[in-house]
KETORKOL-334513 format. One record per residue: x negated, y, z negated of N, C-alpha, C in turn; residue in one letter. Coordinates in pm, whole numbers, padded with zeros to 5 digits, always signed. Layout:
REM KETORKOL-334513
XYZXYZXYZA
...
REM end
This chain:
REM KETORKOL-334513
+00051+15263-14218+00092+15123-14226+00094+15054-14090X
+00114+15115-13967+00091+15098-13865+00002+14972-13818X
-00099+15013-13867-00201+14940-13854-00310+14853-13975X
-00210+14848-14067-00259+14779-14156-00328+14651-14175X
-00258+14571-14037-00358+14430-14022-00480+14429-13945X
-00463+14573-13844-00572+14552-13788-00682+14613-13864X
-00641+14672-13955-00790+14750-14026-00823+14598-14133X
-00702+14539-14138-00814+14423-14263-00865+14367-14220X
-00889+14344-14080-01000+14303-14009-01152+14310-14003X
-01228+14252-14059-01337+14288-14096-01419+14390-14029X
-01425+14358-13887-01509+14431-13816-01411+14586-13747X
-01297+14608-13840-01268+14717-13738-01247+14820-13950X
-01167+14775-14013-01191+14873-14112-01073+14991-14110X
-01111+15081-14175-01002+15226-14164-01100+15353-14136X
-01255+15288-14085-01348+15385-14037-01322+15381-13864X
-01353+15250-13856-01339+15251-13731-01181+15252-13668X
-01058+15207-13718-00942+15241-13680-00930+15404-13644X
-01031+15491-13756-01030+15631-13684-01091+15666-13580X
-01175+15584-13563-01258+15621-13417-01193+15570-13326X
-01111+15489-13340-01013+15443-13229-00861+15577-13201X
-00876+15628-13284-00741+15698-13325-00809+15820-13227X
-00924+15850-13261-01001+15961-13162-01026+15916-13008X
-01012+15803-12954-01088+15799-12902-00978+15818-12774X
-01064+15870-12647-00993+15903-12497-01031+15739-12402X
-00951+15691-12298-00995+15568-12252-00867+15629-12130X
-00965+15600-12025-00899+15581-11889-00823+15437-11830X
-00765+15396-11800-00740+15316-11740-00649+15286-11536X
-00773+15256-11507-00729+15259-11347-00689+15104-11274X
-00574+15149-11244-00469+15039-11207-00370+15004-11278X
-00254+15020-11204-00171+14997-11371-00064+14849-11346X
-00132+14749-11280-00082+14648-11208-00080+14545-11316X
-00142+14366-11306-00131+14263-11412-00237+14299-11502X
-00328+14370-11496-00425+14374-11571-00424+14490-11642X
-00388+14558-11576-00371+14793-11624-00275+14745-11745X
-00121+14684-11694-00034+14649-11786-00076+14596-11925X
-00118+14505-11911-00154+14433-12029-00247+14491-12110X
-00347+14552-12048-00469+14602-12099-00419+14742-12192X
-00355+14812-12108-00222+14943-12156-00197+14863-12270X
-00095+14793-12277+00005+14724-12399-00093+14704-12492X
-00187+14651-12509-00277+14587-12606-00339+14760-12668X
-00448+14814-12570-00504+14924-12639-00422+15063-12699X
-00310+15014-12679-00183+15178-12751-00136+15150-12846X
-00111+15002-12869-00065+14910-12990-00203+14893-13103X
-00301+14906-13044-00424+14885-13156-00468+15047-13188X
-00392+15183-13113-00435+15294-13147-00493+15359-13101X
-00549+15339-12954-00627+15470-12906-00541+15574-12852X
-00634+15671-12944-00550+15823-12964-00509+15863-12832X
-00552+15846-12677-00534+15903-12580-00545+15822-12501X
-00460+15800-12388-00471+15661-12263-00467+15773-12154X
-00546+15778-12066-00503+15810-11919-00468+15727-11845X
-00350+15675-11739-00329+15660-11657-00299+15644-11509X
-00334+15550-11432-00420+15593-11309-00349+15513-11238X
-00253+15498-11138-00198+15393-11010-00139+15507-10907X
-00143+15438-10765-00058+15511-10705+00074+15423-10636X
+00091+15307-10670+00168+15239-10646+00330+15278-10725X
+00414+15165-10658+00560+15136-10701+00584+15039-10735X
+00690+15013-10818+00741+14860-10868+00817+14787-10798X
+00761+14661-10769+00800+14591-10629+00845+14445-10719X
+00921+14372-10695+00992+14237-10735+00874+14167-10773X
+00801+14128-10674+00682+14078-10685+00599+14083-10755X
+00577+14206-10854+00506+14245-10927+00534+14195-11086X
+00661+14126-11099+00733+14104-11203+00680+13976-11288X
+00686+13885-11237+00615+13765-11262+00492+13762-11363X
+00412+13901-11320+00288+13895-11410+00239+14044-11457X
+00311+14171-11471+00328+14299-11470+00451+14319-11603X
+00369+14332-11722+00437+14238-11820+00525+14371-11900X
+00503+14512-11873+00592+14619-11885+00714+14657-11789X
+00673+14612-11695+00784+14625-11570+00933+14493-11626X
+01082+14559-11529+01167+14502-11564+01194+14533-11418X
+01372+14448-11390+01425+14435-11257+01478+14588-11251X
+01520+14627-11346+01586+14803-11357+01512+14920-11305X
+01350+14849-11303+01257+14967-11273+01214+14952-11123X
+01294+14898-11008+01213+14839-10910+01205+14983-10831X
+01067+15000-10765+01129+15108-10676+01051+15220-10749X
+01025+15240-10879+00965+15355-10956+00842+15373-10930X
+00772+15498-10970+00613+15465-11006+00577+15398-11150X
+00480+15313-11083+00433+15230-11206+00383+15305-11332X
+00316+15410-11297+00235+15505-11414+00386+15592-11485X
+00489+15624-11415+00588+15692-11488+00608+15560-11608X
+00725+15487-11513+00767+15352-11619+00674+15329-11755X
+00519+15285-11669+00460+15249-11812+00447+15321-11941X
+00426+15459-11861+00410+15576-12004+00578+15568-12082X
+00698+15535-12007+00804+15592-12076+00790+15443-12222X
+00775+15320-12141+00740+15193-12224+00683+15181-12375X
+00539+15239-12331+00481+15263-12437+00468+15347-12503X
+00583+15453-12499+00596+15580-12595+00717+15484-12673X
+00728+15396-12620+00895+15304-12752+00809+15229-12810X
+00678+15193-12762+00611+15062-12857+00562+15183-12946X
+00452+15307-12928+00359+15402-12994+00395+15510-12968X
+00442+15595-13013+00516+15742-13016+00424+15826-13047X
+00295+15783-13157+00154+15859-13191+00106+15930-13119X
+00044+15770-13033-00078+15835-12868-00035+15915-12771X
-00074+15958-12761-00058+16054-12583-00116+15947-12452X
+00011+15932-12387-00042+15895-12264-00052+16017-12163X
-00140+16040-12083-00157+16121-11975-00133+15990-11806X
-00005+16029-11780-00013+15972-11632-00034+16069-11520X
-00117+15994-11442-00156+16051-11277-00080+15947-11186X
+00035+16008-11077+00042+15903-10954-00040+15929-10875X
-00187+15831-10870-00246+15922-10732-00310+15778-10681X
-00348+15837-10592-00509+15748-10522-00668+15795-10572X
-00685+15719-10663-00832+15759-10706-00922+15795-10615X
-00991+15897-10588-01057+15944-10496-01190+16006-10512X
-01298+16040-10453-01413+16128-10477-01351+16260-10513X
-01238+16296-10450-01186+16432-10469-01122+16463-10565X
-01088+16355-10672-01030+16432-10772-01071+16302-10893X
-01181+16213-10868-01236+16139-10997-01309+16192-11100X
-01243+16310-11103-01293+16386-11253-01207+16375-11342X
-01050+16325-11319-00966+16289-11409-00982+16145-11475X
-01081+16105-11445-01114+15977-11532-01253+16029-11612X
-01252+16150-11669-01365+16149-11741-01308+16126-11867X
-01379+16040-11992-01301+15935-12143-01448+15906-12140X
-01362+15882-12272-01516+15805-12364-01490+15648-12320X
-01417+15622-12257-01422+15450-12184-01323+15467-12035X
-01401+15411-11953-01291+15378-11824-01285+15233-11801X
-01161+15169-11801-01126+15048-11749-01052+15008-11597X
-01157+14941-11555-01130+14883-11427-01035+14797-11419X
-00902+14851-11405-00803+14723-11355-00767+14737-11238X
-00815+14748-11127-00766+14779-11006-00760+14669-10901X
-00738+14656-10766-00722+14522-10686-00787+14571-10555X
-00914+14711-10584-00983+14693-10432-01106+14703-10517X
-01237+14664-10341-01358+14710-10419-01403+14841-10361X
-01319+14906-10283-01389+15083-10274-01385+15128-10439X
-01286+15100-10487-01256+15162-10606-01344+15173-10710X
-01373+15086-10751-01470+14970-10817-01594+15071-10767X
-01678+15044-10684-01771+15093-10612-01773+15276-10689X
-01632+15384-10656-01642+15478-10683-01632+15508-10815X
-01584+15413-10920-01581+15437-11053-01758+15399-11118X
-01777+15290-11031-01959+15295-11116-02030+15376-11069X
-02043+15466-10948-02073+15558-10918-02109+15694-11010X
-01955+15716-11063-01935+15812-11141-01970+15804-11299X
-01937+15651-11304-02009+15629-11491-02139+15608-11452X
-02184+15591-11333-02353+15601-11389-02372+15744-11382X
-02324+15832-11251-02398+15975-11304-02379+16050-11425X
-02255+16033-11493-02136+16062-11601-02207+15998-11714X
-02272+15886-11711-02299+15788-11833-02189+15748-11896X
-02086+15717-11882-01961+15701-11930-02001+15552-11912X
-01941+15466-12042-01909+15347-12009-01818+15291-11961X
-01812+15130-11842-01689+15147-11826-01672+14977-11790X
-01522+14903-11806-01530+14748-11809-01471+14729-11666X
-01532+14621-11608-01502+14591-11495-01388+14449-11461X
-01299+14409-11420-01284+14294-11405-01165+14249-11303X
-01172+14119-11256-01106+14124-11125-00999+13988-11143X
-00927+13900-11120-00874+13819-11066-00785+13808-10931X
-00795+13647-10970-00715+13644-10820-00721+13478-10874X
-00601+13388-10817-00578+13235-10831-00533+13184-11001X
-00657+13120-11044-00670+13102-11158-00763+13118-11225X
-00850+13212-11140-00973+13266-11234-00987+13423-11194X
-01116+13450-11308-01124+13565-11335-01260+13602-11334X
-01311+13759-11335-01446+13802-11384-01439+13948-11498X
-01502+13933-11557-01540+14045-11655-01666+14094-11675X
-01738+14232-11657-01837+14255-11745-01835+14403-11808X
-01915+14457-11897-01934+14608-11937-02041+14642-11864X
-01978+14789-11814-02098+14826-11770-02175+14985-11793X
-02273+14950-11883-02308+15064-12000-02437+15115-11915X
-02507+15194-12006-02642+15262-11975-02724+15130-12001X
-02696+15044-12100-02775+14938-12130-02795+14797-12059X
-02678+14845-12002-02668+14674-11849-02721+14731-11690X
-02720+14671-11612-02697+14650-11522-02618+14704-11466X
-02604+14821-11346-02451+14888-11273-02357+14773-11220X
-02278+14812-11137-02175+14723-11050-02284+14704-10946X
-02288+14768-10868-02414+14788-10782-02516+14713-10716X
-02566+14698-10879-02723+14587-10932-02685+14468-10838X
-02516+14400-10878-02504+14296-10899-02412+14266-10767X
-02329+14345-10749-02225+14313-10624-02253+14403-10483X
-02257+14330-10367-02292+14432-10275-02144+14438-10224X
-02145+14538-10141-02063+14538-09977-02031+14467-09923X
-01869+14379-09940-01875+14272-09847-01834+14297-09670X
-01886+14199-09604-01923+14194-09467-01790+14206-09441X
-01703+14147-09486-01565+14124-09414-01478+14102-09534X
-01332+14099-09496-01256+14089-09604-01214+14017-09728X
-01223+14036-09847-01203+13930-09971-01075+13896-09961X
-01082+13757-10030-00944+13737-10061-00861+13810-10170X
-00737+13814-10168-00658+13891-10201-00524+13813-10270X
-00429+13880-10350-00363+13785-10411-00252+13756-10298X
-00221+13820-10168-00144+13796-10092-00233+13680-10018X
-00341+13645-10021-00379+13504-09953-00410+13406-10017X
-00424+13428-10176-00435+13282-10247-00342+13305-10370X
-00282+13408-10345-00168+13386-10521-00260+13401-10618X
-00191+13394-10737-00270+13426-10904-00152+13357-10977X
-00220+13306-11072-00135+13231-11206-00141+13344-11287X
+00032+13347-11333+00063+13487-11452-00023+13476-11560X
-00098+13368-11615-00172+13356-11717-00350+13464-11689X
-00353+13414-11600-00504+13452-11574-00551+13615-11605X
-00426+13701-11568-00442+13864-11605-00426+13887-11739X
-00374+13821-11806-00315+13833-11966-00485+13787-12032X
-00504+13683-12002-00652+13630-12021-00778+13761-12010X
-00806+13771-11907-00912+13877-11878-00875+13992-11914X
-00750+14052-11919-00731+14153-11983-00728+14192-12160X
-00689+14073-12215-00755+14031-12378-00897+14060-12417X
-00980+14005-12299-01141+13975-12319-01191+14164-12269X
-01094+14245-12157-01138+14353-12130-01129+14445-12283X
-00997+14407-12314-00910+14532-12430-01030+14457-12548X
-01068+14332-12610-01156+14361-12668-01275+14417-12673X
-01344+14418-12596-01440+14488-12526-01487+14615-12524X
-01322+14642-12532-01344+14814-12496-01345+14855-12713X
-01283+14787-12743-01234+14798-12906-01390+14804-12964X
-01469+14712-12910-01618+14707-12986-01674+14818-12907X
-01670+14854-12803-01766+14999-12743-01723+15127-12800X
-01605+15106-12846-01558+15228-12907-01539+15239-13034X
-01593+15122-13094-01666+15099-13237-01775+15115-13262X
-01880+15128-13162-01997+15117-13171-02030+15043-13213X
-02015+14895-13205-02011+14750-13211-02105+14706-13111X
-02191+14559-13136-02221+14490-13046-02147+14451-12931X
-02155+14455-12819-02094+14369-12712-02145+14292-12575X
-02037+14224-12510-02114+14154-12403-02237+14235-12330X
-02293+14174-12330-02367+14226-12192-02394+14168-12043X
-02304+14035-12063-02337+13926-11964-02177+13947-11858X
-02228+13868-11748-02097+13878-11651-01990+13751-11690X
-01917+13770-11714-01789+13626-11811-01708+13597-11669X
-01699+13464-11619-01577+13377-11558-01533+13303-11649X
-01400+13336-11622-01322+13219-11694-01163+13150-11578X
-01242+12991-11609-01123+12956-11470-01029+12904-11626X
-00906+12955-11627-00803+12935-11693-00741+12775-11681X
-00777+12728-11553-00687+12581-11472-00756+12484-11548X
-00886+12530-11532-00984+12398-11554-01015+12471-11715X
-01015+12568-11809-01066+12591-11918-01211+12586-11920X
-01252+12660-11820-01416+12704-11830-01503+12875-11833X
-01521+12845-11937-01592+12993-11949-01753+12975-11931X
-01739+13076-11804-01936+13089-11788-01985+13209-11796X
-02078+13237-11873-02146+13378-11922-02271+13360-11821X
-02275+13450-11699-02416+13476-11629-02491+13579-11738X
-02625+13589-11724-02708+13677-11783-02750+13731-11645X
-02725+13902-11641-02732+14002-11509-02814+14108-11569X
-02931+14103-11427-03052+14198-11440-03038+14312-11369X
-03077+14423-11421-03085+14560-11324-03167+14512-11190X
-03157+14561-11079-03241+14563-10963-03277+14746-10942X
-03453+14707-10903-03481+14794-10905-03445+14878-10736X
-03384+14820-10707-03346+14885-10514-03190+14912-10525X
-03162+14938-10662-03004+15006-10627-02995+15118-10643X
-02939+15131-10519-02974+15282-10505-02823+15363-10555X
-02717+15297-10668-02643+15418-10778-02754+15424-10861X
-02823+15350-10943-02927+15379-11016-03109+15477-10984X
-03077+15461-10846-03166+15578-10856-03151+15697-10804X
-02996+15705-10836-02905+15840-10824-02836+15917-10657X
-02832+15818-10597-02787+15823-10474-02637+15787-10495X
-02518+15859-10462-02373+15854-10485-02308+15851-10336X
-02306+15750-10279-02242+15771-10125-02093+15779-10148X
-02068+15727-10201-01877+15705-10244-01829+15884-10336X
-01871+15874-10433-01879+16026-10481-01898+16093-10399X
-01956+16109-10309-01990+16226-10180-01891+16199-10025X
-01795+16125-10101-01680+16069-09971-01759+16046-09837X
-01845+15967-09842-01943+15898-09680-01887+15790-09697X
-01757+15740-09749-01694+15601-09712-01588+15645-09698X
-01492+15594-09610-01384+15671-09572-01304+15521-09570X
-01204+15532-09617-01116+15406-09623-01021+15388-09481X
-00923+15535-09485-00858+15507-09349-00680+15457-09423X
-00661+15353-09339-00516+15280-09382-00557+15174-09470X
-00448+15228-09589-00494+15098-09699-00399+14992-09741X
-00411+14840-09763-00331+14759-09769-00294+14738-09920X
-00230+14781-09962-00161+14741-10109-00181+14641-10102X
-00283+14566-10223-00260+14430-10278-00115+14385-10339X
-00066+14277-10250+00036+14166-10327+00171+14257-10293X
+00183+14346-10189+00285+14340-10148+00279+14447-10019X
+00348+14459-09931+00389+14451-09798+00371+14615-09751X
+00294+14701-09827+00312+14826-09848+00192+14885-09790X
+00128+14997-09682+00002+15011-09639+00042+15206-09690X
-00082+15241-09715-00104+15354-09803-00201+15465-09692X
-00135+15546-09653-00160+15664-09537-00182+15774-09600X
-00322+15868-09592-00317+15962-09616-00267+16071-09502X
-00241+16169-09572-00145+16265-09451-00257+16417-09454X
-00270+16407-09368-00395+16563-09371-00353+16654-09283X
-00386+16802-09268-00314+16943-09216-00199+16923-09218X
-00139+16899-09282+00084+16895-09312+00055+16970-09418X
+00175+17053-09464+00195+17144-09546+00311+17076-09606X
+00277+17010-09735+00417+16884-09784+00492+16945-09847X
+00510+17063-09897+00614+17125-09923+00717+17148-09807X
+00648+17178-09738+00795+17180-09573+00793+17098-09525X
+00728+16934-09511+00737+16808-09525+00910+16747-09582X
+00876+16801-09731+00990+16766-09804+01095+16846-09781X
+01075+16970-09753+01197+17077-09747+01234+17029-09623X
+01201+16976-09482+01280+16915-09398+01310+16794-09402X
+01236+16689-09468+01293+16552-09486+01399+16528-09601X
+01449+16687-09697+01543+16664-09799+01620+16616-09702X
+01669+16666-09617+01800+16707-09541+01873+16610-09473X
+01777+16489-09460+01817+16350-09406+01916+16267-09541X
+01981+16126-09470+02042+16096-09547+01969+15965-09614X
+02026+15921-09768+01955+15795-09785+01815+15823-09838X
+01811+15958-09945+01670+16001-10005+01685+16041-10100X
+01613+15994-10183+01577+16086-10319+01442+16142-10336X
+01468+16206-10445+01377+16291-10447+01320+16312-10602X
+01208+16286-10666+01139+16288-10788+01053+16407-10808X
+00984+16403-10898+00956+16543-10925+00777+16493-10842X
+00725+16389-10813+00640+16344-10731+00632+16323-10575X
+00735+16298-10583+00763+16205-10438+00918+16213-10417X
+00881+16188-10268+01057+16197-10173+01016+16033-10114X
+01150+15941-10130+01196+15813-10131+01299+15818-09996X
+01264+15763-09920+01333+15735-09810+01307+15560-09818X
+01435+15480-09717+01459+15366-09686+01272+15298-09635X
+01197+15338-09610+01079+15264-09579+00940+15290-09593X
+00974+15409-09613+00838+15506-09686+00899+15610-09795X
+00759+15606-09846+00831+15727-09986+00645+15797-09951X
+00691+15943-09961+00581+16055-09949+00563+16132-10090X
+00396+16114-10099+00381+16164-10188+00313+16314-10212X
+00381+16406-10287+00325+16568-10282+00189+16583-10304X
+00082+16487-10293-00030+16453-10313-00111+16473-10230X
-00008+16437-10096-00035+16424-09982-00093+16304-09899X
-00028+16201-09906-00011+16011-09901+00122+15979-09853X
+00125+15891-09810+00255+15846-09768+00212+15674-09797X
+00373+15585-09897+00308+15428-09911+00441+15360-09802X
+00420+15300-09710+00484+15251-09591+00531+15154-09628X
+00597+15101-09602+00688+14887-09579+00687+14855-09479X
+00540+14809-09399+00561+14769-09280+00493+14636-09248X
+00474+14561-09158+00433+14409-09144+00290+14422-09049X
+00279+14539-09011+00096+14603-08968+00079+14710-08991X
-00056+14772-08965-00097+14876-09006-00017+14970-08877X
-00058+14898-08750-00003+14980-08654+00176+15035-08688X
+00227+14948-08687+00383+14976-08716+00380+15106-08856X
+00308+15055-08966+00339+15206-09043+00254+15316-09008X
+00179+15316-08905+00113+15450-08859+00248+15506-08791X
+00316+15435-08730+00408+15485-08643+00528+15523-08684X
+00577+15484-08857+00680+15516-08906+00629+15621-08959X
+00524+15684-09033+00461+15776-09062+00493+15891-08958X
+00433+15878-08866+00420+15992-08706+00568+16014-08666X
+00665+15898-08688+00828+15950-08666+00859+16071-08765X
+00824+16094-08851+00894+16143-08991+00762+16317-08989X
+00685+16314-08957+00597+16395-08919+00619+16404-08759X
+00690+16409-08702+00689+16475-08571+00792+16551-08587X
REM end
């Protein structure tokens, strides 16, 4: 009974509600778009969600992060959400990861669908990477202001690749132009359907979708393979870690993301228990300005990169 309205739906049925009931779907980022996109596809039934962030719940995030509450500030986002949507769907299995998606361990997004909700473009870059060698399908989509982008990207389209290069210098970001709470709820509707028809074996987009929410304009580009991309003619630089990120800036809030290399984080933590003003999760140890993760990451609160290299190197010396 669960799902009784959505099967009288013409195009989904009690054939395809089972193929939804089977079906595995990744989802990376679990921010305005992961959220929503989460809420929508666990409520319509897919049998299995993976979950993918390495972030925390920050005030800021509240406004448009539509599972998060003021009670959860401070948590990992991927814990919270899974505890959320085991009260909406008790059925599905969520699988959460706190990590940093990486060449080194992007084998945990192997599903019969991966969804791009994330807020960089290394990421982006390393997930089409992997669904093109993988053949995995997977939906892409970005905002920022009051608009948005969406496309699928199958064996039958065009990669990420084809269409977006390397930018020269830095994109904007929601810490330099803001986002309207509407705009993620939007693109994330148009993603979660999307994914509902690929995993129906349904017709679907094949075109790249903007939609500016302010002004109410939707534009469908029609996007061609190029024959000089070189994920498509099987060259993986990101999969083969030849991009190296370094210090990373959390989108939309104040937080820079350090990986920690030759430390042994078990005696990391076994000497930083001992300080005062820490907790400690079965992931991560929480101190007043950084919280370290057994992952081996550390996410900082600092106002430059330089300053959290240096709160990092206090706590490791």
């Amino acid at each position: 009974m669960r799902y009784i309205r959505q099967e009288q739906f013409s195009k989904i049925g009690k054939e395809n509600q089972e193929k939804l009931l089977k079906a595995t779907v990744s989802i990376v980022g679990i921010g305005a778009l992961g959220t929503t996109v989460l809420d929508i596809l666990s409520r319509a039934g897919i049998g299995r969600i993976k979950i993918i962030d390495r972030d925390i719940i920050e005030l800021n995030n509240l406004h448009r992060q539509i599972l998060f509450t003021e009670e959860d500030l401070g948590k990992p986002k991927v814990a919270v959400a899974k505890e959320k949507i085991l009260q909406i769907n008790s059925e599905i299995n969520i699988e959460e990861h706190l990590i940093d998606l990486d060449y080194d361990n992007i084998d945990l997004i192997k599903s019969d669908l991966i969804i791009d909700c994330t807020d960089n473009i290394y990421t982006r870059f390393l997930i089409n990477e992997y669904s093109r060698k993988n053949n995995i399908p997977w939906i892409y989509a970005s905002v920022i202001g009051s608009r948005g982008m969406t496309m699928n990207v199958t064996s039958e389209t065009p990669c990420f690749s084809c269409i977006f290069k390397e930018p020269g210098q830095p994109l904007d970001t929601c810490d330099t132009e803001g986002i309207l709470n509407t705009v993620p709820h939007a693109l994330a509707a148009i993603q979660a359907t999307e994914a509902i028809k690929i995993l129906t074996d349904q017709d679907y987009s094949k075109e790249l979708i903007h939609y500016n929410l302010w002004n109410n304009e939707i534009t469908k580009v029609k996007v061609k393979k190029s024959n000089e991309c070189t994920v498509c003619n099987g060259k993986y630089k990101y999969l083969e870690g030849k991009k190296s990120r370094g210090v990373i800036k959390i989108c939309g809030s104040c937080n820079y993301q350090i990986k920690i290399e030759n430390v042994n984080m078990l005696d990391l933590f076994n000497k930083l228990n001992k300080l005062n003003s820490i907790k400690t999760t079965e992931d991560c140890l929480i101190l007043p300005n950084v919280i370290f993760f057994k992952s081996g990451r550390a996410l900082v609160k600092a106002k430059t990169k330089e300053k959290a290299k240096a709160i990092v190197d206090r706590y490791l010396g």
